[in-house]
C-alpha positions as CSV (number, residue, x, y, z in Angstrom):
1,X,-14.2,24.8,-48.9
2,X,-11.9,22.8,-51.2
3,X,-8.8,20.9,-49.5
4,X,-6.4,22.7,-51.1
5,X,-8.0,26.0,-50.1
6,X,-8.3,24.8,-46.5
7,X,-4.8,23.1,-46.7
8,X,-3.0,26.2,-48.1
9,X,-4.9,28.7,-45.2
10,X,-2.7,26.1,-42.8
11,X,0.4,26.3,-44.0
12,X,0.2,30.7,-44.7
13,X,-0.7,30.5,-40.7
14,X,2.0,28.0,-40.1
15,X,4.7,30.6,-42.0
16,X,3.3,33.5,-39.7
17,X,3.8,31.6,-36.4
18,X,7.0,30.5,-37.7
19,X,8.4,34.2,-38.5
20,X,7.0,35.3,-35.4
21,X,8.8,33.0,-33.6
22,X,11.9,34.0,-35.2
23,X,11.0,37.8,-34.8
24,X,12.1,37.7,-31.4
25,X,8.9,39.2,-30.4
26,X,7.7,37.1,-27.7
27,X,9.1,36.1,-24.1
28,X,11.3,32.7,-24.4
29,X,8.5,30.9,-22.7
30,X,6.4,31.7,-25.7
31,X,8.5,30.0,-28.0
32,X,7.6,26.7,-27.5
33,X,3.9,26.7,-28.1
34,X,4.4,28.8,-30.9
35,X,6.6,26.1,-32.8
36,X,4.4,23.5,-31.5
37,X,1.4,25.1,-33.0
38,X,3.1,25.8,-36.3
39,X,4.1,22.4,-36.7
40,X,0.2,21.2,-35.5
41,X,-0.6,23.6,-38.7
42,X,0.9,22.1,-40.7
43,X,0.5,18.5,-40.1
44,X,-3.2,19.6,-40.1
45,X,-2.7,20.6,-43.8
46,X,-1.3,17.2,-44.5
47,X,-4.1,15.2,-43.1
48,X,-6.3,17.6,-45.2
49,X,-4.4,16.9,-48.4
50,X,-4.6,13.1,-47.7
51,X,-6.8,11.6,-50.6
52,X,-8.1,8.2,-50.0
53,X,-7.0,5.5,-51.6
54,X,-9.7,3.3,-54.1
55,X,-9.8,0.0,-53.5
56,X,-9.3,-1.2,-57.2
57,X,-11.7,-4.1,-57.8
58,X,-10.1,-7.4,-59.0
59,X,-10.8,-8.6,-62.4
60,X,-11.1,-12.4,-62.3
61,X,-8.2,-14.3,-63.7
62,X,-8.4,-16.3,-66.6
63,X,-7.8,-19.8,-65.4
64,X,-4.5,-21.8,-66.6
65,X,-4.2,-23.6,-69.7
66,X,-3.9,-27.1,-67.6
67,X,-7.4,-26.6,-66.3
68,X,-8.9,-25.9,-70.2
69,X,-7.6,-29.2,-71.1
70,X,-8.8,-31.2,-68.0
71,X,-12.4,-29.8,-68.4
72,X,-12.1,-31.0,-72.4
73,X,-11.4,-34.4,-71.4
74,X,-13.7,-34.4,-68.8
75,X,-16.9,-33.6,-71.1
76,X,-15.1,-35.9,-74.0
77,X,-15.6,-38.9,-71.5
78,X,-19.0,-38.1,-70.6
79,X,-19.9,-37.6,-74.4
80,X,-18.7,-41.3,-74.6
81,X,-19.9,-43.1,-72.0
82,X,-23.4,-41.7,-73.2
């Protein structure tokens, strides 16, 4: 079953406890599991729609201009003091 499927099942049974409650139906005691159930629903259907996050992989940087030149002058010494 997809996530959104699974995720919108939640939140329709999250509506129905959440009318009920407000029907008037049940016995005052009732009331509060009802809302606490509606509102487990639908936190439910917010972990379910969570997507994970990619860790992005890092693309090396290109090094400063500073250290291009001191890697010139380094091989221009050794080509002279060969």
């Amino acid at each position: 079953m997809k996530a959104q499927n699974l995720a919108s099942i939640l939140i329709y049974m999250a509506v129905l406890f959440h009318l009920i409650v407000m029907s008037g139906w049940f016995h005052p005691e009732m009331l509060q599991p009802l809302q606490l159930a509606s509102l487990g629903l639908m936190l439910v259907a917010l972990f379910v729609l969570r997507k994970k996050k990619r860790k992005t992989k890092r693309r090396p940087r290109k090094p400063p201009a500073e250290v291009g030149q001191l890697l010139e002058r380094s091989e221009e010494s050794k080509e002279r003091s060969m």
